[in-house]
TIFITOR-641368 format. One record per residue (C-alpha): residue in three letters; x, y, z; residue number from 1. Coordinates in nm, 2 decimals. Layout:
  resn       X       Y       Z  resi
   ala       X       Y       Z   NUM
...
***
This chain:
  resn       X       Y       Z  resi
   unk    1.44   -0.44    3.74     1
   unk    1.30   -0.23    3.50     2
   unk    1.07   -0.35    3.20     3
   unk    1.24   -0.38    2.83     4
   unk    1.02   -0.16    2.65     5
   unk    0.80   -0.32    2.36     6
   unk    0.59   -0.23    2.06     7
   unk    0.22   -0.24    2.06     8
   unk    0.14   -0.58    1.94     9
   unk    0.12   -0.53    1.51    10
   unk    0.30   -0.25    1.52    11
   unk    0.68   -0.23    1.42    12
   unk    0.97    0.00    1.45    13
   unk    1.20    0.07    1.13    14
   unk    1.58    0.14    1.16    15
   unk    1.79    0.29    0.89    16
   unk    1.85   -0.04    0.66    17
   unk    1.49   -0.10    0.66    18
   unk    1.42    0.26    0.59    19
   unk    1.65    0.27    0.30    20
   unk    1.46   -0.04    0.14    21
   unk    1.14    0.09    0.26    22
   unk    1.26    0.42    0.08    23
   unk    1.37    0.22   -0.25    24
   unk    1.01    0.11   -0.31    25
   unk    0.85    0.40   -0.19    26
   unk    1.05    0.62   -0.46    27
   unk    0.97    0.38   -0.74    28
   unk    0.56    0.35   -0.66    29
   unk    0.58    0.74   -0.63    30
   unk    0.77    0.82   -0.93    31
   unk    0.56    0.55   -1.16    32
   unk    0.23    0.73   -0.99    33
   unk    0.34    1.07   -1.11    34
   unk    0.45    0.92   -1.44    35
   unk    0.10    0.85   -1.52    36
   unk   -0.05    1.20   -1.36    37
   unk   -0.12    1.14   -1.06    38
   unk   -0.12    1.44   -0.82    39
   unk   -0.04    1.39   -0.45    40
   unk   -0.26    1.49   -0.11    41
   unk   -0.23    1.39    0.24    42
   unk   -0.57    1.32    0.46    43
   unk   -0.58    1.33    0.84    44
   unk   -0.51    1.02    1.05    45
   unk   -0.77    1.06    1.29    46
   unk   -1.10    1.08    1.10    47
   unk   -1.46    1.07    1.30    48
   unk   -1.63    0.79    1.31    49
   unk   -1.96    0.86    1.08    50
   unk   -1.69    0.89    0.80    51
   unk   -1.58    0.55    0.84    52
   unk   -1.90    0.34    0.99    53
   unk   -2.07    0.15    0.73    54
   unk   -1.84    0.22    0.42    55
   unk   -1.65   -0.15    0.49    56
   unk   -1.94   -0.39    0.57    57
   unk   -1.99   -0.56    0.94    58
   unk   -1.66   -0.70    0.92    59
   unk   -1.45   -0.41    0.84    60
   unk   -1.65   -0.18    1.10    61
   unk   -1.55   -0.43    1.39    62
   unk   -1.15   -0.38    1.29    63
   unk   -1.18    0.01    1.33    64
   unk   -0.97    0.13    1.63    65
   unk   -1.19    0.35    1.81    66
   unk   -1.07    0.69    2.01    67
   unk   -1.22    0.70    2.34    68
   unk   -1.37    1.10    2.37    69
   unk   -1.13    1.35    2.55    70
   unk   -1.22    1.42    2.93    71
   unk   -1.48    1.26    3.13    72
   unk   -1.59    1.01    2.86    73
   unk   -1.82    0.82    3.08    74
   unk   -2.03    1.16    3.17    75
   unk   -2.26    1.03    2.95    76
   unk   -2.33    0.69    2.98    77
   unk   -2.55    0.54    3.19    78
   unk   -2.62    0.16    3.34    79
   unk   -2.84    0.06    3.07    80
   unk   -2.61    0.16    2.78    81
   unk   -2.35   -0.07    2.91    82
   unk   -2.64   -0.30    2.93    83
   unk   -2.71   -0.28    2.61    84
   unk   -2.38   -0.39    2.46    85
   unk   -2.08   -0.25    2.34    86
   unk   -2.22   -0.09    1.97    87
   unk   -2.47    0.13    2.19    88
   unk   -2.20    0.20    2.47    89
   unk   -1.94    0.28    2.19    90
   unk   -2.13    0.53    2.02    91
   unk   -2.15    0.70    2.39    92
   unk   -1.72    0.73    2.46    93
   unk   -1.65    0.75    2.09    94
   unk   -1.65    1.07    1.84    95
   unk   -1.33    0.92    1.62    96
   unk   -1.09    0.65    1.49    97
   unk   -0.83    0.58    1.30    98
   unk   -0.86    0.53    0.94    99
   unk   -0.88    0.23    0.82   100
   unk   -0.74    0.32    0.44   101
   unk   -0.73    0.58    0.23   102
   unk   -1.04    0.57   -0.03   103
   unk   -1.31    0.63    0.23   104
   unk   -1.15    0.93    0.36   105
   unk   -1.03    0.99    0.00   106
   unk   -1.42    1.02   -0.11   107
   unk   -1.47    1.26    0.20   108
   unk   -1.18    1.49    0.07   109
   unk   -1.32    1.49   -0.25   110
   unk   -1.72    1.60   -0.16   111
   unk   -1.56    1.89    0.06   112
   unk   -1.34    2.04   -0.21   113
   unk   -1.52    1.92   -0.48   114
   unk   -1.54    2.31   -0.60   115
   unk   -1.15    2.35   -0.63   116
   unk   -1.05    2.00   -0.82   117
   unk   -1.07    1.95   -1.20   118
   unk   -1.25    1.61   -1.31   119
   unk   -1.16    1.38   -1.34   120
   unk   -0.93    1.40   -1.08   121
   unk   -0.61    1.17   -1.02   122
   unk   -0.43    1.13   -0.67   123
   unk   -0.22    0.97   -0.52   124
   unk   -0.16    0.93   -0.13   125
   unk    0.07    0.71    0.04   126
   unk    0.04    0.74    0.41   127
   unk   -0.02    0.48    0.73   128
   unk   -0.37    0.32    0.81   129
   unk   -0.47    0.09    1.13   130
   unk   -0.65   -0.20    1.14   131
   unk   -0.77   -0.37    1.49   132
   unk   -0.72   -0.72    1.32   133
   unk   -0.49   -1.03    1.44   134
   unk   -0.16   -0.96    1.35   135
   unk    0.05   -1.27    1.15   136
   unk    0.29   -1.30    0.90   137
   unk    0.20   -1.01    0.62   138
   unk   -0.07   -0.87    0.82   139
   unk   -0.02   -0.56    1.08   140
   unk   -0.17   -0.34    1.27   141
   unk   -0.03   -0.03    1.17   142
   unk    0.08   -0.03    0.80   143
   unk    0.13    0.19    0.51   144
   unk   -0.06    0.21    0.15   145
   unk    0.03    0.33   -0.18   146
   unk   -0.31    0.44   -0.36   147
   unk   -0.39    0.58   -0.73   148
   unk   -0.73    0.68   -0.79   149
   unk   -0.92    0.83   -1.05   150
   unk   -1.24    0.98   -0.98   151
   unk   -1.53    1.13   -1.22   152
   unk   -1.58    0.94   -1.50   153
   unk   -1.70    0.59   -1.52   154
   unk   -1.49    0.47   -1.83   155
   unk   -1.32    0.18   -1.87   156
   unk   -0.96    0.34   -2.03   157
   unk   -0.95    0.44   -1.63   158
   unk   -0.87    0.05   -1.55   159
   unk   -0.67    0.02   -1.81   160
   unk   -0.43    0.27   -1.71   161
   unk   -0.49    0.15   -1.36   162
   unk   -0.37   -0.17   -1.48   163
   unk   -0.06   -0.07   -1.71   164
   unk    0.03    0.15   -1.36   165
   unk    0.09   -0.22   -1.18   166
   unk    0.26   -0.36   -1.46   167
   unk    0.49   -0.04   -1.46   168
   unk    0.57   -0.04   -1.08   169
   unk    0.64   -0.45   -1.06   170
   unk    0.84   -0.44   -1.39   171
   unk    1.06   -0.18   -1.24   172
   unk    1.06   -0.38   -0.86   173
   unk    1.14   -0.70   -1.05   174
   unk    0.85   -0.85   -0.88   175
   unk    0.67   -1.09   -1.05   176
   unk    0.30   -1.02   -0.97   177
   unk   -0.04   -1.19   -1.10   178
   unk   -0.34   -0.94   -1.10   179
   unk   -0.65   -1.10   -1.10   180
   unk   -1.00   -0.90   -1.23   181
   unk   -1.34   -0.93   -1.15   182
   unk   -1.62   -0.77   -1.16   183
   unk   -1.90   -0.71   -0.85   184
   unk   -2.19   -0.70   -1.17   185
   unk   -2.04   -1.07   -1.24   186
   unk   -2.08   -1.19   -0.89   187
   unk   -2.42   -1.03   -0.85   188
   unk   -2.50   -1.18   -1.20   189
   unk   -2.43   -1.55   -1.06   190
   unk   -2.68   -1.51   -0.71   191
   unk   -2.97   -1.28   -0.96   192
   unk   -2.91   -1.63   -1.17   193
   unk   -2.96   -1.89   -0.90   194
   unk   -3.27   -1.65   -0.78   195
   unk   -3.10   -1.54   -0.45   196
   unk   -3.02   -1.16   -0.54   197
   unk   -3.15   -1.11   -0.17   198
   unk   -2.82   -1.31   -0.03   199
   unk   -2.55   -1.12   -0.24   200
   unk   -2.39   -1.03    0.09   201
   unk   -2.36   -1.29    0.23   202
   unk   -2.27   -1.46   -0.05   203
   unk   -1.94   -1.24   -0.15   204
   unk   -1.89   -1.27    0.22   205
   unk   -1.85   -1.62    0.21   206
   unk   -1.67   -1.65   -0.09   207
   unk   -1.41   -1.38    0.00   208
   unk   -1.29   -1.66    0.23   209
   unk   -1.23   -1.95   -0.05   210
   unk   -0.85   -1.90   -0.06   211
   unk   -0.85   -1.93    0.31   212
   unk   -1.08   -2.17    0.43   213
   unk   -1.17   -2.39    0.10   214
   unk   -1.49   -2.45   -0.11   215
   unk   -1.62   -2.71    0.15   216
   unk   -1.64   -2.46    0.44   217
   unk   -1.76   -2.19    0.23   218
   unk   -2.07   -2.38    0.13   219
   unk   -2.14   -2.49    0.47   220
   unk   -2.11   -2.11    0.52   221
   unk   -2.38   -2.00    0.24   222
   unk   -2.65   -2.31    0.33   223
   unk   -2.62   -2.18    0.72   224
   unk   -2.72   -1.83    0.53   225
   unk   -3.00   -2.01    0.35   226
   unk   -2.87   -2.15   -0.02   227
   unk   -3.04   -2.43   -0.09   228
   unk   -2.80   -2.74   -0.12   229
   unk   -2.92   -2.80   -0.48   230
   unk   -2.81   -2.42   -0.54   231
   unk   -2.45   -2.45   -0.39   232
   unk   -2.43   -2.78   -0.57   233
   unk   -2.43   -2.54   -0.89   234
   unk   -2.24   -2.30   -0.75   235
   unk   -1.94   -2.57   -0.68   236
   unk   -1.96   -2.66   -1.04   237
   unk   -1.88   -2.30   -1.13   238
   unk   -1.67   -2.25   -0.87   239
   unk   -1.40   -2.51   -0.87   240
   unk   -1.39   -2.48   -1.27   241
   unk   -1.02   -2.40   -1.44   242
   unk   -0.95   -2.29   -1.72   243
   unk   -0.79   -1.95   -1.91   244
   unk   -0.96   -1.62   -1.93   245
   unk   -1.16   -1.69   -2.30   246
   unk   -1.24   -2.04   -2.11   247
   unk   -1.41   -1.85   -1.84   248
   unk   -1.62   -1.60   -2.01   249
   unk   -1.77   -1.87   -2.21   250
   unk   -1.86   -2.06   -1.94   251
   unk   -2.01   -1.74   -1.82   252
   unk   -2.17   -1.66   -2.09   253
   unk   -2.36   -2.00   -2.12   254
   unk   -2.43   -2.00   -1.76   255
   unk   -2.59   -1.61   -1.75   256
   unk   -2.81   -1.66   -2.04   257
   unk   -2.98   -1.37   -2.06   258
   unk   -2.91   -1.20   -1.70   259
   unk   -2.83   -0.88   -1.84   260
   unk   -2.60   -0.77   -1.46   261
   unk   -2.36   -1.06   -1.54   262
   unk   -2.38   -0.98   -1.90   263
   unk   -2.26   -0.64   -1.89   264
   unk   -1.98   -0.74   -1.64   265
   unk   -1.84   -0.98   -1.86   266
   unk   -1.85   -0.73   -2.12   267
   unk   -1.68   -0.47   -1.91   268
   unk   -1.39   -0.75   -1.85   269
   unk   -1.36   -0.81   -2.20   270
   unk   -1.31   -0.46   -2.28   271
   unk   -1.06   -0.34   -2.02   272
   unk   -0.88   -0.69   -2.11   273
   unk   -0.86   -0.54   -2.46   274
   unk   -0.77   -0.19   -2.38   275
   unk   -0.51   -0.37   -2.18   276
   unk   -0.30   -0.53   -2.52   277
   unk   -0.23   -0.16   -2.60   278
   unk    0.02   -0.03   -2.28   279
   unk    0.29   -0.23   -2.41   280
   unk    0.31   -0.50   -2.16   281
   unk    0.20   -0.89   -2.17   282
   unk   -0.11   -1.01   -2.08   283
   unk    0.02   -1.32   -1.94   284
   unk   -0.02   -1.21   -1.60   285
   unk   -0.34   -1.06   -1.57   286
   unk   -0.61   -1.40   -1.49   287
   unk   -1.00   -1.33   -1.50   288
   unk   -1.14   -1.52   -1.16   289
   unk   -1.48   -1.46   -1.11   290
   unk   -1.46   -1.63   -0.73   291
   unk   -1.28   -1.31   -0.67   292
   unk   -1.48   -1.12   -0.45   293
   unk   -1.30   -0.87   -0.19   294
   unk   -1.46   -0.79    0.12   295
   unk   -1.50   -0.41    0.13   296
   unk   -1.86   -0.33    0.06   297
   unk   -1.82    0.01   -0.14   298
   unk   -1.69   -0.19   -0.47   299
   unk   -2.00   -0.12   -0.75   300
   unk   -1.79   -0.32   -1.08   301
   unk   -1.45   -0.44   -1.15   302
   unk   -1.23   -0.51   -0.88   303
   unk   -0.89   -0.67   -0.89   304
   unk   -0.64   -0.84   -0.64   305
   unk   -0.27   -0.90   -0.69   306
   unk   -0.06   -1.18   -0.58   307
   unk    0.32   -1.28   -0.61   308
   unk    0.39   -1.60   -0.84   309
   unk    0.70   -1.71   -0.67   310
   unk    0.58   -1.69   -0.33   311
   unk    0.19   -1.76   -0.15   312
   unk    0.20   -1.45    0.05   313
   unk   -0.15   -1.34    0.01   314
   unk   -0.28   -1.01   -0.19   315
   unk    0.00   -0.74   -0.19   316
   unk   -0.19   -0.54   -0.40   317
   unk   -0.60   -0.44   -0.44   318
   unk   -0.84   -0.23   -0.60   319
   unk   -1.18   -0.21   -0.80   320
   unk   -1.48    0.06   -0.94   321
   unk   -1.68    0.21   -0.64   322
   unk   -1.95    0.41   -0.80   323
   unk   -2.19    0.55   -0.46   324
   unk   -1.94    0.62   -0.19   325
   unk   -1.87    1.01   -0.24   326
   unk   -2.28    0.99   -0.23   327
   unk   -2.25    0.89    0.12   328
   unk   -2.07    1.27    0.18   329
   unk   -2.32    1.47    0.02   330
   unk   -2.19    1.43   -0.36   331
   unk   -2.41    1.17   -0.54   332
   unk   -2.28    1.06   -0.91   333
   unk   -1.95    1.03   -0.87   334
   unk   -1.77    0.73   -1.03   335
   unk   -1.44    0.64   -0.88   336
   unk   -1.14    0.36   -0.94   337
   unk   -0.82    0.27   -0.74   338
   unk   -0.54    0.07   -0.69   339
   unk   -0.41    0.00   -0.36   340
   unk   -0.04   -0.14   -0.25   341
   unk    0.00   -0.31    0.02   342
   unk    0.37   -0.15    0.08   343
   unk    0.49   -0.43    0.39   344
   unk    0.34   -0.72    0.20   345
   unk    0.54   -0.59   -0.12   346
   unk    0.84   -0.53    0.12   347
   unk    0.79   -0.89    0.32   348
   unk    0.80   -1.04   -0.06   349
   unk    1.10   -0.89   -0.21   350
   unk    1.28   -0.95    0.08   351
   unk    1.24   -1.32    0.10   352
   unk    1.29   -1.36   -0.25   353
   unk    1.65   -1.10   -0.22   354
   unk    1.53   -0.91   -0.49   355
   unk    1.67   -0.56   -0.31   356
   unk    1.98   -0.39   -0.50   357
   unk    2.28   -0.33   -0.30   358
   unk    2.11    0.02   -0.09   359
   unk    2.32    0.23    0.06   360
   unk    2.20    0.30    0.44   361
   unk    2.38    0.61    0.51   362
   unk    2.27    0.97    0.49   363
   unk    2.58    1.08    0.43   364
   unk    2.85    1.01    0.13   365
   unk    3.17    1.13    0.34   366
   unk    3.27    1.21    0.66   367
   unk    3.53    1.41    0.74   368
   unk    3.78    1.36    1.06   369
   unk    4.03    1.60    1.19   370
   unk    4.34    1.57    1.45   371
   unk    4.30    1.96    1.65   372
   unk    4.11    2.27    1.60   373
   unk    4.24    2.38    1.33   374
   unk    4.16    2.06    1.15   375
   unk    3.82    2.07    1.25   376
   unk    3.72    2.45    1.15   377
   unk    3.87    2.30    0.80   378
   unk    3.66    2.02    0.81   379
   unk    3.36    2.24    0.86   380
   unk    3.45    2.41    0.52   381
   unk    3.46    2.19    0.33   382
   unk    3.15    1.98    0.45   383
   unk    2.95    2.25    0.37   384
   unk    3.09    2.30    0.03   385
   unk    3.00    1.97   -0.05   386
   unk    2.62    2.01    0.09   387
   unk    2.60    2.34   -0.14   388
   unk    2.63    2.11   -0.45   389
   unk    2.41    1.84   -0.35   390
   unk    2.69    1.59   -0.13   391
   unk    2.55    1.44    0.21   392
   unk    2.82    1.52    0.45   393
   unk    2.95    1.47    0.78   394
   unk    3.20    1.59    1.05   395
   unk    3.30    1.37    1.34   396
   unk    3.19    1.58    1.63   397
   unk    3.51    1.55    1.83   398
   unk    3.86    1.52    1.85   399
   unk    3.93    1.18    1.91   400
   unk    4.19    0.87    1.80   401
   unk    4.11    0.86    1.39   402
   unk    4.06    0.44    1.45   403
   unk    3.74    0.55    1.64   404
   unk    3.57    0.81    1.36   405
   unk    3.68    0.48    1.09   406
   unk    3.47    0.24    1.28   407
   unk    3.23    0.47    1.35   408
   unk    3.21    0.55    0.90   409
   unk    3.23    0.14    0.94   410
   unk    2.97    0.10    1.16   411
   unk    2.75    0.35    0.98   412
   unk    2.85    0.27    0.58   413
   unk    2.99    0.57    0.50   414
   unk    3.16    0.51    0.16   415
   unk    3.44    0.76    0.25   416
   unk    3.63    0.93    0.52   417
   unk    3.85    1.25    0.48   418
   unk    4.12    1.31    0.67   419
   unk    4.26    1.62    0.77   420
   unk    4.61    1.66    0.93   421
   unk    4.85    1.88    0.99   422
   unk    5.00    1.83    0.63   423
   unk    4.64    1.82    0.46   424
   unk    4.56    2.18    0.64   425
   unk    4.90    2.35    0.45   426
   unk    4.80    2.21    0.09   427
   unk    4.45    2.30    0.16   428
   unk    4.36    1.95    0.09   429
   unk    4.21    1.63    0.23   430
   unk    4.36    1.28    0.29   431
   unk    4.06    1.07    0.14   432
   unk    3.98    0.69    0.17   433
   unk    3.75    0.47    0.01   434
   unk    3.61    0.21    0.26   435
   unk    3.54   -0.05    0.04   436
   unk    3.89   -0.09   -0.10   437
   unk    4.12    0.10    0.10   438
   unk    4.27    0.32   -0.17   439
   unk    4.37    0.66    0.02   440
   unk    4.40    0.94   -0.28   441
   unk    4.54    1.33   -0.15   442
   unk    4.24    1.55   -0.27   443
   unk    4.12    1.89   -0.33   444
   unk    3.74    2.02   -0.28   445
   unk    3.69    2.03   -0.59   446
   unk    3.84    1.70   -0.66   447
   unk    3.66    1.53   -0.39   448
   unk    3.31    1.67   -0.57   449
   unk    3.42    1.49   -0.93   450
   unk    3.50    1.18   -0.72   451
   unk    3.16    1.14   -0.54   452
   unk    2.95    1.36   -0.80   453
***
């Protein structure tokens, strides 16, 4: 017996009702991104690996799917590089990979055309990226993101709009969405404090992991990287202290002193919190945690993670400053900031909580059904009258009992069917039904346009 075929594990298959609600929310993100200037561009999926190696930290550079080389990839490997482990015999059999999202090969794009684009430049891109990680609930292998960045110029107003861009797209989803800010020059502020500036790393690293894994484990973490128990006793102090935004930054304040890096990144907070009471939506939802840390390694000052209130689902959406990663490609001084949505996180979310509209799943807004040849060629007509202004249409493709082409406009939630019969054909009309009530009207073309216009 043959197999039944499957998909690649974290990989999934869309039909056309998730397609029309994947569509839904695609639309709105785009349509908000343009509203605020954004311009579109597309990068290529396959980028090589150079690009992508050491722009997400140790962690993200073991989730990058690798592309073995084309032809006899072993030609050049010998005993001792398999010997030597798999980093050495990767580097060997592997040119490329996929990429693993779409600011790293965002900041390539920009170094190589950096002649033709007017700065600062604003795009948007909303295209699949792979991720060799364990799939689970939220979390695929193959997925799509919706990012806004703006690139050359290091002020603050570029987070603000950032931030009035995700109250705009979740207003208009009806998705209630908490955005939390922080800034990397905060977190580097607390270790410079404590006299470990040396352990940053590991140190974001760990704490990346606190909604996960708790405070306990992530202190066991940072004294197995060489904290001193004394040191993540103050941390914990910090750490597990609540409070609202002003609450924060004073406690901040007093515990910085006179460390100017977490000075100027509380100051940074403050400001884009401010520019923020000006785009005409509440600050309610936007929460200053400085325990947020976010794993990728190119982040330079604020970053920001979003998170649904009614349900715990993880970030949906992410972002922050990166200030050295076009440098990386040959372009040095090159300030950038982005937002990122996490598209089947934000799907996942809305659909658990039913907050889709009623969305039609057909292509087409009529079909039209015939009983011979001649009903047919008429059929044919008028469909393609309709397309010329704009009305998906549809002929049933043969001539067949008029039950089966009504279960197939059933089956495929078609609004309307238009019949054409012998009687239909003399008035140059069309017998025309609504599906969802059943009333059956006798209609011209043009009167079949008014109707579904």
């Amino acid at each position: 017996m043959m197999q039944k075929p499957a998909n690649a594990r974290g990989t999934r298959d869309f039909g056309p009702s998730e397609m029309a609600k994947r569509n839904y929310v695609f639309d709105i993100i785009k349509t908000h991104f343009q509203g605020f200037g954004f311009q579109a561009i597309e990068t290529a999926a396959i980028e090589n690996l150079s690009t992508l190696t050491g722009k997400y930290g140790e962690e993200g550079d073991q989730l990058l799917f690798k592309i073995l080389n084309s032809g006899d990839y072993l030609s050049k490997v010998s005993p001792s590089d398999i010997d030597a482990g798999s980093k050495s015999l990767t580097t060997k059999i592997s040119e490329k990979g996929l990429r693993y999202d779409l600011t790293v090969p965002f900041a390539r794009f920009v170094a190589m055309n950096r002649n033709d684009l007017a700065f600062p430049f604003r795009r948007y891109q909303i295209q699949p990226v792979w991720r060799a990680d364990r799939p689970q609930r939220g979390r695929y292998r193959e997925f799509y993101q919706c990012d806004a960045d703006i690139i050359g110029s290091d002020s603050l107003v570029n987070e603000a709009e950032l931030i009035a861009l995700f109250q705009s797209i979740f207003t208009s989803l009806k998705l209630g969405v908490n955005l939390y800010l922080n800034s990397r020059k905060i977190l580097a502020g607390i270790v410079d404090t404590l006299g470990e500036s040396a352990r940053f790393v590991s140190f974001a690293v760990a704490l990346d992991k606190l909604d996960k894994i708790g405070w306990y484990k992530v202190a066991d973490e940072l004294i197995q990287n060489g904290f001193s128990a004394e040191k993540v006793e103050a941390l914990k102090e910090l750490v597990l202290f609540e409070g609202t935004n002003e609450a924060k930054l004073t406690k901040l304040t007093s515990f910085f002193g006179t460390n100017e890096t977490g000075l100027q990144g509380l100051a940074e907070i403050k400001e884009v919190l401010s520019l923020s009471e000006t785009n005409g939506f509440s600050n309610d939802n936007l929460i200053f945690d400085y325990k947020l840390a976010r794993g990728l390694s190119y982040y330079t000052g604020l970053i920001y993670e979003g998170k649904a209130v009614d349900l715990p689902f993880g970030s949906i959406v992410g972002g922050g400053r990166y200030d050295d990663l076009t440098s990386s490609f040959g372009l040095p001084n090159m300030s950038g900031v982005g937002i990122s949505f996490g598209i089947e996180r934000i799907l996942d979310v809305m659909e658990e909580l039913s907050l889709f509209p009623e969305i039609s799943t057909s292509a087409s807004a009529i079909l039209f059904t015939y009983f011979d040849e001649d009903g047919r060629k008429a059929a044919l007509g008028m469909a393609n009258e309709l397309r010329k202004v704009g009305i998906p249409s549809e002929v049933y493709p043969d001539v067949a009992k008029i039950k089966k082409s009504f279960e197939f406009a059933d089956k495929k939630k078609i609004a309307f069917v238009a019949v054409i019969g012998e009687s239909e054909l003399k008035e140059g009309k069309a017998s025309v039904k609504n599906m969802k009530n059943g009333e059956q009207n006798l209609l011209s073309i043009s009167e079949i346009i008014t109707l579904l216009k």
